[in-house]
C-alpha positions as a Markdown table, in Angstrom:
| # | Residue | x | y | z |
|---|---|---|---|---|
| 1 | Unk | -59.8 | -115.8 | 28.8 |
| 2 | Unk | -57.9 | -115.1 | 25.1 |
| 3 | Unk | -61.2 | -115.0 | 23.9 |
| 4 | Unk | -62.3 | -112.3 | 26.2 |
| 5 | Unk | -59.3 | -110.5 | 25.2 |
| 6 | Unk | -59.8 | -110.5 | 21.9 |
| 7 | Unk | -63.2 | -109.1 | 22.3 |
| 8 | Unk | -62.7 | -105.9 | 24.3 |
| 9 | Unk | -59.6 | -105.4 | 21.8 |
| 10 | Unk | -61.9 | -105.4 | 19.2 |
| 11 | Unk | -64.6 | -103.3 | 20.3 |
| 12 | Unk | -61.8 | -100.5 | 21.4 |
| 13 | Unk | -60.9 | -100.4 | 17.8 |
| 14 | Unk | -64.1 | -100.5 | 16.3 |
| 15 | Unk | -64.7 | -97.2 | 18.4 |
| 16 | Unk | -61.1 | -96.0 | 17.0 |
| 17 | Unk | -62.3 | -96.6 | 13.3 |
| 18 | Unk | -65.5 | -95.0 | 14.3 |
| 19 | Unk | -64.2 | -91.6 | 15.5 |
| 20 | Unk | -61.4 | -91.4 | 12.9 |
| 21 | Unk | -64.4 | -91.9 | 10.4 |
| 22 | Unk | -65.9 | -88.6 | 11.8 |
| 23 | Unk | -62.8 | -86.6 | 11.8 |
| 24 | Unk | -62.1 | -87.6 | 8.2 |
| 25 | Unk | -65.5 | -86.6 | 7.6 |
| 26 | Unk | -64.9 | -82.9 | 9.6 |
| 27 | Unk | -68.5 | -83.5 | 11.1 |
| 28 | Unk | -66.6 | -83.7 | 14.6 |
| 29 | Unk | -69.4 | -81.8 | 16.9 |
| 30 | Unk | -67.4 | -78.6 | 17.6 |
| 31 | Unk | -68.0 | -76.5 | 21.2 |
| 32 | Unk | -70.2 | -73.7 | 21.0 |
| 33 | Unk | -67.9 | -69.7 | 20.6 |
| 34 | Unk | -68.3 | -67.4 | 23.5 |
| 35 | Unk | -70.0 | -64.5 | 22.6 |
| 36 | Unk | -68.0 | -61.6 | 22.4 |
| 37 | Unk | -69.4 | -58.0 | 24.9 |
| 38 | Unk | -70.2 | -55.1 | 22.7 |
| 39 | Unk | -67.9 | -52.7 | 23.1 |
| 40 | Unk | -68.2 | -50.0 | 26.4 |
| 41 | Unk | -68.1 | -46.8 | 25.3 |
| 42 | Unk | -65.6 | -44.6 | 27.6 |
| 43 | Unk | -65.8 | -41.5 | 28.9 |
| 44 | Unk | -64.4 | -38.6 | 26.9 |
| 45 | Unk | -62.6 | -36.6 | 29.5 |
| 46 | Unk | -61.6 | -32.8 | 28.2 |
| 47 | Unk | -60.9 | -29.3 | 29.1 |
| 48 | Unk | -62.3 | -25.7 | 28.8 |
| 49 | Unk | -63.2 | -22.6 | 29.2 |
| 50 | Unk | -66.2 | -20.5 | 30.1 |
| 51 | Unk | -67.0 | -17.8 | 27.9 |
| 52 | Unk | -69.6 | -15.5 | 26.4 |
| 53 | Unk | -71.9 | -16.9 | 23.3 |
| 54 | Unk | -70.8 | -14.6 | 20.1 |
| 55 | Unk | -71.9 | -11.2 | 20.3 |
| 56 | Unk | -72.5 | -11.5 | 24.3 |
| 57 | Unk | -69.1 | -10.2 | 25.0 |
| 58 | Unk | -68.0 | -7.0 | 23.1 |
| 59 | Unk | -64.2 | -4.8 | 23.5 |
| 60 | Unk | -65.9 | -0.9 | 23.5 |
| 61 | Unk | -63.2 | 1.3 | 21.7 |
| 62 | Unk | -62.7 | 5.0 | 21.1 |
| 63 | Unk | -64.2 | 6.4 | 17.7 |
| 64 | Unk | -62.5 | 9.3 | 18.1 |
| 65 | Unk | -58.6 | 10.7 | 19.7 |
| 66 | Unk | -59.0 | 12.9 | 22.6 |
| 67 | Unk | -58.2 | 13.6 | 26.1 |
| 68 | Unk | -61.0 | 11.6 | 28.7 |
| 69 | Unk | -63.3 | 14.6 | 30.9 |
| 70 | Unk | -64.9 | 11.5 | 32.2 |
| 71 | Unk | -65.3 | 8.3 | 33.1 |
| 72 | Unk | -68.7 | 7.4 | 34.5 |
| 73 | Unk | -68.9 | 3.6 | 35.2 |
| 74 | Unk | -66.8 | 1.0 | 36.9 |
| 75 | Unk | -65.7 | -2.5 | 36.7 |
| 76 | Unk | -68.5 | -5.1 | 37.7 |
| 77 | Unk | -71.0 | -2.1 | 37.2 |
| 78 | Unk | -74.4 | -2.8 | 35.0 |
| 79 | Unk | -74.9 | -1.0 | 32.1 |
| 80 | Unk | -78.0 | -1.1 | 29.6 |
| 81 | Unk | -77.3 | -0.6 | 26.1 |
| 82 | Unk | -77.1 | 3.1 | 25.0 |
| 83 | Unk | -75.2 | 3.9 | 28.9 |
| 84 | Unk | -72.8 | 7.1 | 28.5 |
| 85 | Unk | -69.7 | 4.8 | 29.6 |
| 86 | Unk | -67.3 | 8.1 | 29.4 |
| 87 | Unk | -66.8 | 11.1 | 27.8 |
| 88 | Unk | -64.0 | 12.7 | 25.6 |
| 89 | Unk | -63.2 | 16.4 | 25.8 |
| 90 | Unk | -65.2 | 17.9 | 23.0 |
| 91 | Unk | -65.1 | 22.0 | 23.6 |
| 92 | Unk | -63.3 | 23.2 | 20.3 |
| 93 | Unk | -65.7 | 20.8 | 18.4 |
| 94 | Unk | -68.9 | 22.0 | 20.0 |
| 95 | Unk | -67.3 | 25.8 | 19.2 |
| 96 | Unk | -67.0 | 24.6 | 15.6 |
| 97 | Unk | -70.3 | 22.7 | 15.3 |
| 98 | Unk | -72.1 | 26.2 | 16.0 |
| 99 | Unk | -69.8 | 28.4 | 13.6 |
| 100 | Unk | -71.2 | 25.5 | 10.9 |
| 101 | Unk | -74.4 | 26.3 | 12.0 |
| 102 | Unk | -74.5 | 30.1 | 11.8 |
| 103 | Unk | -72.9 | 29.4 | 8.4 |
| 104 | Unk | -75.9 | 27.2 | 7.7 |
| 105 | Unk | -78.5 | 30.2 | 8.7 |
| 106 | Unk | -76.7 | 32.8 | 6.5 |
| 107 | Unk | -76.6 | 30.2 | 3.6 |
| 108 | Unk | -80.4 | 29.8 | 3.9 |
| 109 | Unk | -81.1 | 33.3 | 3.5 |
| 110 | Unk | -79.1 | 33.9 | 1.2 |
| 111 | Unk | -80.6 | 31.5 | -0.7 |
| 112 | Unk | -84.1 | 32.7 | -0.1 |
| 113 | Unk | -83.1 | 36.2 | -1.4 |
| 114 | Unk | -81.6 | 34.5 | -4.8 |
| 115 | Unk | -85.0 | 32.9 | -5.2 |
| 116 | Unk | -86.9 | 36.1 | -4.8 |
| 117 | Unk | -84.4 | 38.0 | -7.1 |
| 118 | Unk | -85.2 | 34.8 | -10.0 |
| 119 | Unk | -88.5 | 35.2 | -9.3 |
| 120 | Unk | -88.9 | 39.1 | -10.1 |
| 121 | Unk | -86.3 | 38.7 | -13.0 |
| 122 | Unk | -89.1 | 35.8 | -14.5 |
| 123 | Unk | -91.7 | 38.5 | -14.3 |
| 124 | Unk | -90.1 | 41.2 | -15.7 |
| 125 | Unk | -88.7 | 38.6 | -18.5 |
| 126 | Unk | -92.2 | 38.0 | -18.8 |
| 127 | Unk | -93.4 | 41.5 | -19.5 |
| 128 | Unk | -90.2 | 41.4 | -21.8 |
| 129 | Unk | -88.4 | 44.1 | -19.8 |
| 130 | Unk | -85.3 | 42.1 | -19.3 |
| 131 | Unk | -83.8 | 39.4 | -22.3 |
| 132 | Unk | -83.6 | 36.1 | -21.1 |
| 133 | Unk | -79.7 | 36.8 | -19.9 |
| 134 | Unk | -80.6 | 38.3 | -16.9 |
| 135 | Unk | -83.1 | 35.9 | -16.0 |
| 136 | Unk | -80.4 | 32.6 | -16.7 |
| 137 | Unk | -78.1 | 34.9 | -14.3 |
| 138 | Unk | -80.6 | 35.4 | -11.6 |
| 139 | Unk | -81.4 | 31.1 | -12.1 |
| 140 | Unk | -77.5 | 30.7 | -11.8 |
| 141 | Unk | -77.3 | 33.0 | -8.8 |
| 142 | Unk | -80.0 | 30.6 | -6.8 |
| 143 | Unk | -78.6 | 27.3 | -7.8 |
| 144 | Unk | -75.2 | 28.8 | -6.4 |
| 145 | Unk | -76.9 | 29.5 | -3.1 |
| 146 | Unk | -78.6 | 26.5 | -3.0 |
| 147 | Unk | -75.2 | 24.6 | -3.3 |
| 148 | Unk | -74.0 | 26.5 | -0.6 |
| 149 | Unk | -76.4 | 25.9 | 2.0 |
| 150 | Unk | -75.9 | 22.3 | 0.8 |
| 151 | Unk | -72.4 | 22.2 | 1.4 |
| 152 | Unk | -73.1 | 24.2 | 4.8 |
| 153 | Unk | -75.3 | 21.7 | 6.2 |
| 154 | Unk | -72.9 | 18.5 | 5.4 |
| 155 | Unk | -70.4 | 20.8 | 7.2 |
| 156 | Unk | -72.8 | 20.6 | 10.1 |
| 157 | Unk | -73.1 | 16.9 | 9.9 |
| 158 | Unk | -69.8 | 16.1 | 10.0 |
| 159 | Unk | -69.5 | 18.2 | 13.3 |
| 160 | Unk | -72.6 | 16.6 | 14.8 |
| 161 | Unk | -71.0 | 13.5 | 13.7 |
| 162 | Unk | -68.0 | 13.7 | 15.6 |
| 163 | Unk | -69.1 | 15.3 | 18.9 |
| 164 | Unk | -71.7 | 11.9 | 18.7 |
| 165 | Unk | -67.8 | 10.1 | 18.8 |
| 166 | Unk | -66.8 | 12.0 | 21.9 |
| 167 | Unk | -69.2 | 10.3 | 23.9 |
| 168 | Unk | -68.5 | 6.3 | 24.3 |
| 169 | Unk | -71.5 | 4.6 | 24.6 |
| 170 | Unk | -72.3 | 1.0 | 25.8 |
| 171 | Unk | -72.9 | -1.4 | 22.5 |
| 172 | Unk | -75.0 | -4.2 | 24.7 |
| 173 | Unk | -76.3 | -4.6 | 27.5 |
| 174 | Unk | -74.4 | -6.2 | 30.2 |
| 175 | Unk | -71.8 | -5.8 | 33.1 |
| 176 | Unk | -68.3 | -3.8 | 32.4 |
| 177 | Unk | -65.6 | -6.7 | 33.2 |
| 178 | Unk | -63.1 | -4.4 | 32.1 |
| 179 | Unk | -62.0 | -0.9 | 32.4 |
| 180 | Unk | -58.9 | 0.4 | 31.0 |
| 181 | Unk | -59.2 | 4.1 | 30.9 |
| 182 | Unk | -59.4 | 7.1 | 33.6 |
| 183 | Unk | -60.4 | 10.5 | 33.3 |
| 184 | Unk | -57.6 | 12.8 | 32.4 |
| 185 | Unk | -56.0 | 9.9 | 30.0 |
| 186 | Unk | -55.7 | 10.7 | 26.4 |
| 187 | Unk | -56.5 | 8.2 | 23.9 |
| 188 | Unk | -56.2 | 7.1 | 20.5 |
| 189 | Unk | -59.2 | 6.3 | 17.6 |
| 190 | Unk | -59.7 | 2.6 | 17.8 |
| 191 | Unk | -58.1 | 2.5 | 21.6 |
| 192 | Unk | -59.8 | -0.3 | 23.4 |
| 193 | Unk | -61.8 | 1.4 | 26.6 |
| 194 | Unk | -64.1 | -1.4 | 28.3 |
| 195 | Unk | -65.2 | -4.8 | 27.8 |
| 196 | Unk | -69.1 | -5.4 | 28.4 |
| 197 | Unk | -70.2 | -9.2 | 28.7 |
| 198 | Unk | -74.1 | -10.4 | 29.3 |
| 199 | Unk | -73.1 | -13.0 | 32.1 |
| 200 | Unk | -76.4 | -14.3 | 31.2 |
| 201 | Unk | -75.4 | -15.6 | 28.0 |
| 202 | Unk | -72.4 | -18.1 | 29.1 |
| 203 | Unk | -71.2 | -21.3 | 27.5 |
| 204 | Unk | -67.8 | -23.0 | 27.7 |
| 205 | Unk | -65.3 | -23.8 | 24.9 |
| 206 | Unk | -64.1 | -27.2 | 25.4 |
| 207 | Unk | -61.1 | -29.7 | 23.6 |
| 208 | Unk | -61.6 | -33.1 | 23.4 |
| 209 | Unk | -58.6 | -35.2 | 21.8 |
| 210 | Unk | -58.8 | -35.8 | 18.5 |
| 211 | Unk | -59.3 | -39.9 | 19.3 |
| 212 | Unk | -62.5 | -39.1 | 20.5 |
| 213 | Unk | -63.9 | -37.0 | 17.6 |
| 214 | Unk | -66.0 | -40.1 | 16.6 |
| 215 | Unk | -67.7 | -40.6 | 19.6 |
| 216 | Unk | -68.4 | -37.2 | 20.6 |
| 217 | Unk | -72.4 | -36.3 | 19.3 |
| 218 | Unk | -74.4 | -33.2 | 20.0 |
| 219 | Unk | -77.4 | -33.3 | 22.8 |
| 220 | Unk | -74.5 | -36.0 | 24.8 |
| 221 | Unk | -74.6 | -35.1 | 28.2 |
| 222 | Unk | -71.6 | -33.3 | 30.1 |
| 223 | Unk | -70.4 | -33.2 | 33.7 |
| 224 | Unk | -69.0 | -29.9 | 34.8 |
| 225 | Unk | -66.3 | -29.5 | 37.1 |
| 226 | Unk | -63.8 | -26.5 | 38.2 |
| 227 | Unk | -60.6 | -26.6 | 40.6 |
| 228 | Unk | -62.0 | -24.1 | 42.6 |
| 229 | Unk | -65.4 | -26.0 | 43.4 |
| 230 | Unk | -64.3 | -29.5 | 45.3 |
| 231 | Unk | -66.9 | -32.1 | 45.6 |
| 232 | Unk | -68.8 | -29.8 | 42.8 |
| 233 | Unk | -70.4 | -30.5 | 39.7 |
| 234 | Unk | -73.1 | -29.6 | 37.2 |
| 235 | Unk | -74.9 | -30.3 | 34.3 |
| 236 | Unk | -74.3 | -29.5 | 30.7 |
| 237 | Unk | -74.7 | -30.5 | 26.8 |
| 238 | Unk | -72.8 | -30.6 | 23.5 |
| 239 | Unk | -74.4 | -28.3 | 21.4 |
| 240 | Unk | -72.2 | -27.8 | 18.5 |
| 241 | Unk | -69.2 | -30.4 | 17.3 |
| 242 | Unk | -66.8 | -28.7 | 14.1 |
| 243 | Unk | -66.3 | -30.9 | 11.3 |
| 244 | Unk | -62.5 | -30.6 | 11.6 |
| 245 | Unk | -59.6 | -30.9 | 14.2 |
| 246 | Unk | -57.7 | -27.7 | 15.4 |
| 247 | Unk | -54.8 | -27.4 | 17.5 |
| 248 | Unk | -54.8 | -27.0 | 21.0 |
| 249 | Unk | -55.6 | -23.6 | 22.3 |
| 250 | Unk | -55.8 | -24.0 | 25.7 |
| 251 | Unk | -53.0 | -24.3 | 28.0 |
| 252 | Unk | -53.2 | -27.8 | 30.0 |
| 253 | Unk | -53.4 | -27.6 | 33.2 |
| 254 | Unk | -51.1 | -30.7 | 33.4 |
| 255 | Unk | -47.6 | -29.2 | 32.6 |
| 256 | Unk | -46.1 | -32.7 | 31.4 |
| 257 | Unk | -49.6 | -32.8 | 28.4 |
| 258 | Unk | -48.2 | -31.7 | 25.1 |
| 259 | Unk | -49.4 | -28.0 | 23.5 |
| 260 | Unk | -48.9 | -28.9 | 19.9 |
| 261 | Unk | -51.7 | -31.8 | 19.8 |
| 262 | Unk | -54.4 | -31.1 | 18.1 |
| 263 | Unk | -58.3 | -31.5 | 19.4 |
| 264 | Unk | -61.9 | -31.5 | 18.7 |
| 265 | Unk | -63.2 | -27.8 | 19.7 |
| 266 | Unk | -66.6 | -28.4 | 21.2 |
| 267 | Unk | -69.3 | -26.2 | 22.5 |
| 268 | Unk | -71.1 | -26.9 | 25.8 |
| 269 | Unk | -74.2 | -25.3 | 26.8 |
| 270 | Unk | -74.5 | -25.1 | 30.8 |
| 271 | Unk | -78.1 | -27.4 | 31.9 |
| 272 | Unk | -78.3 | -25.2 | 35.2 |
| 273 | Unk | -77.1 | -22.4 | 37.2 |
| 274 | Unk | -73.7 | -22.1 | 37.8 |
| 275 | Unk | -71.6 | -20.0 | 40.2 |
| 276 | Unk | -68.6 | -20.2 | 37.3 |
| 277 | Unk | -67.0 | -17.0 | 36.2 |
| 278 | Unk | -66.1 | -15.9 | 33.2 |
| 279 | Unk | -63.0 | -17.2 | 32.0 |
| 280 | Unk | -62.8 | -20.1 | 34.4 |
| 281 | Unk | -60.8 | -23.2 | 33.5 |
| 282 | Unk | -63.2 | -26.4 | 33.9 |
| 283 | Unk | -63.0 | -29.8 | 33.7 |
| 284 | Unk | -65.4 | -32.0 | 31.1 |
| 285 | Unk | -66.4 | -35.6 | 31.3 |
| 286 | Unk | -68.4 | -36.3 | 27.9 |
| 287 | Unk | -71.2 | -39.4 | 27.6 |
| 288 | Unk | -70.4 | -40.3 | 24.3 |
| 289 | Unk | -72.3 | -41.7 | 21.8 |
| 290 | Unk | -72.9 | -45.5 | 21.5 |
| 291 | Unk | -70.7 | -47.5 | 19.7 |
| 292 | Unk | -71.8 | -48.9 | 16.9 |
């Protein structure tokens, strides 16, 4: 039985020298790391704004002060570009315009009868009836008239000129989203009169926090969403991402989100038709890009 004993004992620490033997050694067989998930990229929620690519959407001003005769279009109405979009009163102009012109007639002949006057002093100089004086007057006389006509006709310009700046014409093409003017009101040169946008031409402005500048690539796919459309949605794209951070221009429509934050300024292109207006507040939800 002691023998037995002293056997097992024996074999239990032969196994003890064995396994301290590996530890010393470090070649303990170790259990294999979990593999770690690649990161999820989120969703980049942000805000905007629809509004008119550059150049789509243009203020119309006065050229010109003046009283309004006329205003011929109204809000929501189409106009192509060239459209009279009112008119400002323009009588004592139009009165002046053809005074300038009369002036211009009398100008032009008096300058044809200086050139026939040179013209019979170069023959007679010729035939050496007259010395060379009276023919360097009778040039003199013609370039005088010549000036005058000159000056007559840039009087008629100007005129023309300004009677083109009493009428107020439509820049684009488009549909007037604004009118601040009516006949009878007087306004001032550089007054703003209209606003013309092509609704056709429509993006939206949109601010993504500043956290999520690195994941936000052109071509990523948007989700479009406004307050006023429940249960509505459609498709869009980043099509342009700045190289820098702004601050916020935007007003949140959460009161308790900070103003003074600063954001990434993206441009979405709409993928389909939309029933959004312009100026409507919308909500974004970016697919960003992988993460590396």
């Amino acid at each position: 039985m002691r023998m037995r004993m002293l056997a097992g004992s024996g074999l239990v620490g032969a196994a003890l020298l064995v396994t301290a033997g590996w530890q010393a050694r470090g070649a303990a067989p170790a259990m294999p790391a979990a593999a770690s998930a690649p990161p999820l990229a989120r969703v980049v929620a942000a805000e905007g704004r629809v509004v008119a690519y550059p150049g789509a959407e243009v203020k119309v001003g006065a050229e010109r002060a003046g009283r309004l005769v006329r205003v011929v279009v109204q809000e929501g109405q189409s106009v192509h570009r060239g459209d009279l979009l009112a008119e400002i009163e323009s009588e004592e102009l139009r009165a002046s315009l053809a005074e300038a012109r009369a002036h211009v007639a009398e100008m032009e002949a008096e300058a044809r009868l200086a050139d026939l006057a040179r013209e019979r002093r170069r023959q007679l100089f010729q035939d050496k009836i007259v010395a060379v004086h009276d023919l360097d007057q009778a040039t003199r006389d013609l370039e005088i008239a010549l000036a005058r006509r000159e000056t007559a006709g840039a009087t008629v310009a100007r005129y023309e000129a300004q009677l083109r700046k009493s009428r107020i014409l439509a820049p684009i093409s488009g549909t007037v989203t604004l009118r601040r003017v009516d006949a009878g009101q007087t306004v001032e040169a550089g007054d703003a009169a209209f606003t013309i946008a092509d609704l056709s031409r429509l993006r939206i402005e949109g601010e993504a926090h500043e956290a999520d500048a690195g994941v936000v690539a052109i071509g990523a796919p948007v989700i479009i969403s406004a307050e006023g459309f429940p249960g509505r949605a459609w498709r869009g794209r980043v099509e342009e991402v700045p190289d820098s951070v702004t601050l916020r221009r935007l007003k949140p429509q959460d009161p308790s989100r900070p103003t003074d934050t600063r954001i990434l300024a993206v441009k979405v292109a709409f993928s389909e038709p939309t029933p959004l207006k312009l100026g409507t507040t919308v909500e974004l939800k970016i697919d960003p890009a992988p993460v590396p």
